[in-house]
ZASE-42233 format. One line per 10 residues: number of its first residue (from 1); their letters; for each residue x, y, z of N, C-alpha, C, O, CB. Coordinates in Angstrom, 3 decimals. Glycine has a CB too. Layout:
<dogus>
NUM	A	X/Y/Z/X/Y/Z/X/Y/Z/X/Y/Z/X/Y/Z  ...
</dogus>
This chain:
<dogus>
1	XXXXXXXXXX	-35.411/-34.009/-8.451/-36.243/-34.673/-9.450/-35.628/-34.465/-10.832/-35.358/-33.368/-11.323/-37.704/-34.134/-9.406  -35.494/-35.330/-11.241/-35.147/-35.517/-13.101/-36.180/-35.135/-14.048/-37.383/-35.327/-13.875/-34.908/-37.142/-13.609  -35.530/-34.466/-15.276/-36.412/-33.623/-16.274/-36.931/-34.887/-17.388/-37.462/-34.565/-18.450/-35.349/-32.191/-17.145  -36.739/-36.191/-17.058/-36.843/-37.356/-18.054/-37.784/-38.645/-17.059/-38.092/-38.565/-15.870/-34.969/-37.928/-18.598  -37.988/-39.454/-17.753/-38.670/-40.846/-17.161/-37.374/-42.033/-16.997/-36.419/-41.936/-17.767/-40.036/-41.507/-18.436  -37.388/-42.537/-16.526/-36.137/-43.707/-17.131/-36.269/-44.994/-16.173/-36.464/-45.163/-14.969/-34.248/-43.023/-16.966  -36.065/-45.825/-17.306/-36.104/-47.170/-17.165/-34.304/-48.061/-17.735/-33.763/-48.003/-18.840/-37.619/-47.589/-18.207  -33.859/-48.749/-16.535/-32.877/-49.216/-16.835/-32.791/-51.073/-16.341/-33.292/-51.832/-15.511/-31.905/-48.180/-16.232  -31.571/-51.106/-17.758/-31.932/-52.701/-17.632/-30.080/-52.796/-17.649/-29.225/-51.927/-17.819/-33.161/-53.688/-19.291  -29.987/-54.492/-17.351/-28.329/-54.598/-16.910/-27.425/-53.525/-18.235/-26.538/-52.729/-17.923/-27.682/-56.750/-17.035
11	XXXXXXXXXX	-27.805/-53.704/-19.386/-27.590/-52.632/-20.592/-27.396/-51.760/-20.861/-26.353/-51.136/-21.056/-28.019/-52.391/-21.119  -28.671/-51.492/-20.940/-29.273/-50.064/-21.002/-29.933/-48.807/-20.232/-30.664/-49.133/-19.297/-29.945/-50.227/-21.559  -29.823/-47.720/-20.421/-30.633/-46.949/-19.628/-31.063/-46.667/-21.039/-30.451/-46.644/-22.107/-30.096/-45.798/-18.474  -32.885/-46.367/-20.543/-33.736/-45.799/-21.282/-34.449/-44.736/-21.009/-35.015/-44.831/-19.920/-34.383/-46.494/-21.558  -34.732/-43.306/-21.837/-34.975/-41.845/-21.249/-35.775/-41.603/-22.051/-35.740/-41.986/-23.220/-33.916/-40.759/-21.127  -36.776/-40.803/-21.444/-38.106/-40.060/-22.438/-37.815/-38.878/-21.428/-37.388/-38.934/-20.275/-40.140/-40.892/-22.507  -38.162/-37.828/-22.176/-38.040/-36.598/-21.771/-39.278/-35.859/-23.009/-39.497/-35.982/-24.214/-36.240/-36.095/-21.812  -39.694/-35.290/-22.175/-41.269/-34.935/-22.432/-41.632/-33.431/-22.749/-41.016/-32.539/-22.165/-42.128/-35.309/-21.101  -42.628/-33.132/-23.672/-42.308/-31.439/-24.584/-43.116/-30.570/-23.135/-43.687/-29.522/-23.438/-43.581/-31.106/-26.845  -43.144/-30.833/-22.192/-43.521/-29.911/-20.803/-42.835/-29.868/-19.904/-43.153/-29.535/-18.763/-44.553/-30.164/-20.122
21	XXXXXXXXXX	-41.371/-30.335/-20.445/-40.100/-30.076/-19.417/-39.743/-28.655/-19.790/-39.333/-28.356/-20.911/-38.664/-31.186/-19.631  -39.942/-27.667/-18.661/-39.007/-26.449/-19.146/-38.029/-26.289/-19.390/-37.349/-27.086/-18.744/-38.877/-25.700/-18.683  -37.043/-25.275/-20.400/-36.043/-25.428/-20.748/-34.906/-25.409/-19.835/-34.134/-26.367/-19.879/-36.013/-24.762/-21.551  -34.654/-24.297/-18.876/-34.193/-24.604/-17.418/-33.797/-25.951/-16.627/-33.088/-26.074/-15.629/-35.148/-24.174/-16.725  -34.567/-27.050/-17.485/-34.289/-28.018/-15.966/-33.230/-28.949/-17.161/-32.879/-30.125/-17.060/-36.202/-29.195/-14.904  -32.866/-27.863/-18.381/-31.957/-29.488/-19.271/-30.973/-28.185/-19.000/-31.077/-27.062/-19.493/-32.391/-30.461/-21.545  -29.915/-28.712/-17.998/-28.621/-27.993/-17.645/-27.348/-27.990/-18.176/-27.263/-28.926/-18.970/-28.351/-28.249/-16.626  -26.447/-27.441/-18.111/-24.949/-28.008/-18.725/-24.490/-28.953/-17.517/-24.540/-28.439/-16.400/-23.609/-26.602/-19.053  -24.023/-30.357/-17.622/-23.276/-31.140/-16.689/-22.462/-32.245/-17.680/-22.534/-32.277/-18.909/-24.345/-31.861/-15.516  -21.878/-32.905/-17.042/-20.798/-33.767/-17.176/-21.024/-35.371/-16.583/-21.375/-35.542/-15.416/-19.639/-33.033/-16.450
31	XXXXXXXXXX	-20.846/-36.220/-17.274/-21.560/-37.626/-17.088/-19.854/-38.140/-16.346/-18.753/-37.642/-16.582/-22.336/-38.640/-18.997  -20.264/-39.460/-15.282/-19.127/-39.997/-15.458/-18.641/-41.098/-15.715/-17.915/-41.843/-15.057/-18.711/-39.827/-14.843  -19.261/-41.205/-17.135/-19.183/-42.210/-18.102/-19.122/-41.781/-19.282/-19.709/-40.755/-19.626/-20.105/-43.033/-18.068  -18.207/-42.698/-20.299/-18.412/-42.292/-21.528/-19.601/-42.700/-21.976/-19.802/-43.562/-21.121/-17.488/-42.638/-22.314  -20.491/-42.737/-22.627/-21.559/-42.670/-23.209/-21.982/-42.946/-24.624/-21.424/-42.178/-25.407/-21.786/-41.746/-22.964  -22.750/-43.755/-25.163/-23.314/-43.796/-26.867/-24.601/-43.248/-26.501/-24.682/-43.276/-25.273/-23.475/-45.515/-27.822  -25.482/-42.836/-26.945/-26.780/-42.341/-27.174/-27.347/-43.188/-28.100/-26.598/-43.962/-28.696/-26.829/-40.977/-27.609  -28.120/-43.190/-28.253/-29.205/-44.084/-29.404/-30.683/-43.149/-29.679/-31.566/-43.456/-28.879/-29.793/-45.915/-28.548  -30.915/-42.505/-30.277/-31.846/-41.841/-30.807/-32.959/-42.626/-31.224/-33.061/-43.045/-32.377/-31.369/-41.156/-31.738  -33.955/-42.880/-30.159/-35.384/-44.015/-30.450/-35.953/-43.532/-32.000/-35.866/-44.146/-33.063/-36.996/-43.727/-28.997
41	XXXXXXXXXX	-36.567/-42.196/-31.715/-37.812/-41.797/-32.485/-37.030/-40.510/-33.150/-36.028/-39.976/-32.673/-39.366/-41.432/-31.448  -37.731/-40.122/-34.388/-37.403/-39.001/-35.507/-37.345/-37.547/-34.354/-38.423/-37.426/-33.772/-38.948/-38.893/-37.007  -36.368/-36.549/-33.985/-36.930/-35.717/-33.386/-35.870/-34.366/-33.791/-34.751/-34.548/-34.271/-37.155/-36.213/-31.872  -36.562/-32.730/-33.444/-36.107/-32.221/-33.178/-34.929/-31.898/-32.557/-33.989/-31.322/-33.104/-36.620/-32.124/-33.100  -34.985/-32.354/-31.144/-34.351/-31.842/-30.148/-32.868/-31.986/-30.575/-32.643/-32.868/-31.403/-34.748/-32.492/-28.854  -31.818/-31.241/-30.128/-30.701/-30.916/-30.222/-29.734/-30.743/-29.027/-29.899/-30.124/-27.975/-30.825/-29.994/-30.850  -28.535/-31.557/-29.536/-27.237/-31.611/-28.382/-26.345/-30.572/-28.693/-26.058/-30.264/-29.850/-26.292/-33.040/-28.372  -25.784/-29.882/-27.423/-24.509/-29.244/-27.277/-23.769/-29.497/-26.768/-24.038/-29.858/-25.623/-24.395/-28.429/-27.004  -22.409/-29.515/-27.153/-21.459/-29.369/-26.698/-20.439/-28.213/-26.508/-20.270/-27.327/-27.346/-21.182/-30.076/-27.095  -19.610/-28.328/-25.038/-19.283/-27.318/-24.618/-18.589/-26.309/-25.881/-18.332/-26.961/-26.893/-18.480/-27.700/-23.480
51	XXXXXXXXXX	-18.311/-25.090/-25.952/-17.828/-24.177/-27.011/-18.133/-24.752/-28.479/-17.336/-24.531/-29.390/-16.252/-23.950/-26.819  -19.139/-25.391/-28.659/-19.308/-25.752/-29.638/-21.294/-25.515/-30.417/-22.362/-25.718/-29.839/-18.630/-27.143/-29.332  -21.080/-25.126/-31.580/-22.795/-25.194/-31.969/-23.761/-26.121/-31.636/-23.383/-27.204/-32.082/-23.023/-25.284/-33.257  -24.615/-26.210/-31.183/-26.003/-27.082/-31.065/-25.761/-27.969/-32.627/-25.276/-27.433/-33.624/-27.779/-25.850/-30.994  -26.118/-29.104/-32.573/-26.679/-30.659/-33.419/-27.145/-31.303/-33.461/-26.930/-32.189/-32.634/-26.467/-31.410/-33.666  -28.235/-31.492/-34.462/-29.508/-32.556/-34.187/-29.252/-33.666/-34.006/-28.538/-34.307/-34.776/-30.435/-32.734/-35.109  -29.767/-34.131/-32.973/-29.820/-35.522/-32.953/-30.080/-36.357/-33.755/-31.207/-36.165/-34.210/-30.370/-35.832/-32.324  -29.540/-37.301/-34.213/-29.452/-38.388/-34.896/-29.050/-39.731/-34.981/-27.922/-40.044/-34.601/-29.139/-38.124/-35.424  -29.774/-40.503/-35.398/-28.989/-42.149/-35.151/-28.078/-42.455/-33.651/-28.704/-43.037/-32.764/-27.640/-42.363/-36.555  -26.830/-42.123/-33.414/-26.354/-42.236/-32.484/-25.082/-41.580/-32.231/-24.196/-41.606/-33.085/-26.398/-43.275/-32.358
61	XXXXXXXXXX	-24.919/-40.938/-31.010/-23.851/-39.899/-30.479/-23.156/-40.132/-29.258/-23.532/-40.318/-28.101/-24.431/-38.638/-30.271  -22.041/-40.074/-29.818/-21.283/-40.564/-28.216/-20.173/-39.471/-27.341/-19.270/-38.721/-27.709/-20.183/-42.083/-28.579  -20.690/-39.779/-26.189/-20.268/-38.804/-25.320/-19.300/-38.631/-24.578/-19.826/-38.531/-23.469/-20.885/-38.650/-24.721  -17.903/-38.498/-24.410/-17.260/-38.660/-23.855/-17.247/-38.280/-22.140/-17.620/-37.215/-21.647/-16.615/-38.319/-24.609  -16.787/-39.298/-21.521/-16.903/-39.052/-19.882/-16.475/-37.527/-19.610/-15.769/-36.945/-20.433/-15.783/-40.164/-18.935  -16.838/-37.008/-18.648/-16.560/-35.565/-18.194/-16.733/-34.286/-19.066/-16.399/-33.199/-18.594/-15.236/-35.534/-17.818  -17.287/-34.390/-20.427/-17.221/-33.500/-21.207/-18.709/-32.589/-21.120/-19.823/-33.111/-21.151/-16.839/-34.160/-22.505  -18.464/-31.243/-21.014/-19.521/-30.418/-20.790/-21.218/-30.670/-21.981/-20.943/-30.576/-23.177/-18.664/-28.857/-20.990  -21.829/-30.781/-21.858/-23.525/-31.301/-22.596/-24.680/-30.418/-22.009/-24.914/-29.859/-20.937/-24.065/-33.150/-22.110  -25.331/-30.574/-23.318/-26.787/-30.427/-22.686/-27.527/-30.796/-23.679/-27.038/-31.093/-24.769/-27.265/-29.029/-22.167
71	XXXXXXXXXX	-28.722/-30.822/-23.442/-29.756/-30.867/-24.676/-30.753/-29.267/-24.868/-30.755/-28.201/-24.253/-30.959/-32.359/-24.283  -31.554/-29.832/-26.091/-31.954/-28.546/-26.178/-33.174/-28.516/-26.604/-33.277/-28.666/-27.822/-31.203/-27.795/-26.906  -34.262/-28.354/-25.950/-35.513/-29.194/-26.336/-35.843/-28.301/-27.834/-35.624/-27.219/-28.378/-36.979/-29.137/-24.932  -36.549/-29.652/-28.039/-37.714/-29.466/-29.939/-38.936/-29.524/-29.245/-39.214/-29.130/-28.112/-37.725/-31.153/-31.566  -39.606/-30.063/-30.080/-40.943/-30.104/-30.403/-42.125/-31.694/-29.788/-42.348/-32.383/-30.783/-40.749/-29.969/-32.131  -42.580/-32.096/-28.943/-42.617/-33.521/-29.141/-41.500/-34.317/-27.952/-40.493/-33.677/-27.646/-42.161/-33.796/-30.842  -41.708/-35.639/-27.344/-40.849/-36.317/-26.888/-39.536/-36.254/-27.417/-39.170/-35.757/-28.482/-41.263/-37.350/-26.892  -38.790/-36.895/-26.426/-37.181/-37.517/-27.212/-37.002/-38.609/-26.216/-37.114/-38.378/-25.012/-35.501/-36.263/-27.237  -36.720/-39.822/-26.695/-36.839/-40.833/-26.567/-35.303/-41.142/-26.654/-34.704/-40.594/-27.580/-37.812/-41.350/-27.373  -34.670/-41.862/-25.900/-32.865/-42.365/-26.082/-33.245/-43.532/-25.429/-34.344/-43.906/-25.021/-31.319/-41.374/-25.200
81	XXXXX	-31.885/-44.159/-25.396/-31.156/-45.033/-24.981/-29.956/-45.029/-25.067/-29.375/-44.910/-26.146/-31.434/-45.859/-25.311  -29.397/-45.152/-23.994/-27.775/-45.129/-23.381/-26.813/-46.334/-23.281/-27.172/-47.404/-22.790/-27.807/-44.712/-21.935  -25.990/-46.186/-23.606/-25.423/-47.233/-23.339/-23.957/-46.664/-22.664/-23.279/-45.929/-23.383/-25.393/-48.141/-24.634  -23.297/-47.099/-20.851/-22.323/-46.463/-20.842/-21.275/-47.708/-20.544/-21.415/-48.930/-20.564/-22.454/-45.267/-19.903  -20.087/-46.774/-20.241/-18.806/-47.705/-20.803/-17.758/-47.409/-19.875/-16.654/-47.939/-20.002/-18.239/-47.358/-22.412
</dogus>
């Protein structure tokens, strides 16, 4: 089972991930796609990257295929949209 909701269209994938996901179930993994993010709504929550500091999400972030991630929950939903490549 997935720590998010998601709805996908020929486009897009769309993700809500919800403030009663425990922190545990947002893991370190590797997509195998490169990736843009799209940041719906104003939020907390924060991305990592591998050997690197946590960064708030914002406007839009792109992910390169195979590269180590996670998120890091805030406060409140987080709402994306994906776009991969």
């Amino acid at each position: 089972m997935k720590p998010y909701k998601q709805l996908q269209t020929q486009e897009y994938i769309y993700r809500k991930f919800t403030q009663n996901i425990p922190e545990q179930e947002l893991v370190w993994h590797r997509d195998g796609n490169d990736r843009e993010v799209e940041i719906l709504e104003p939020t907390d929550w924060m991305l990592q990257f591998d050997n690197e500091l946590p960064q708030p999400l914002k406007d839009k972030v792109y992910i390169p295929k195979q590269t180590y991630h996670r998120l890091i929950k805030g406060t409140g939903y987080l709402n994306i949209r994906i776009r991969e490549y």
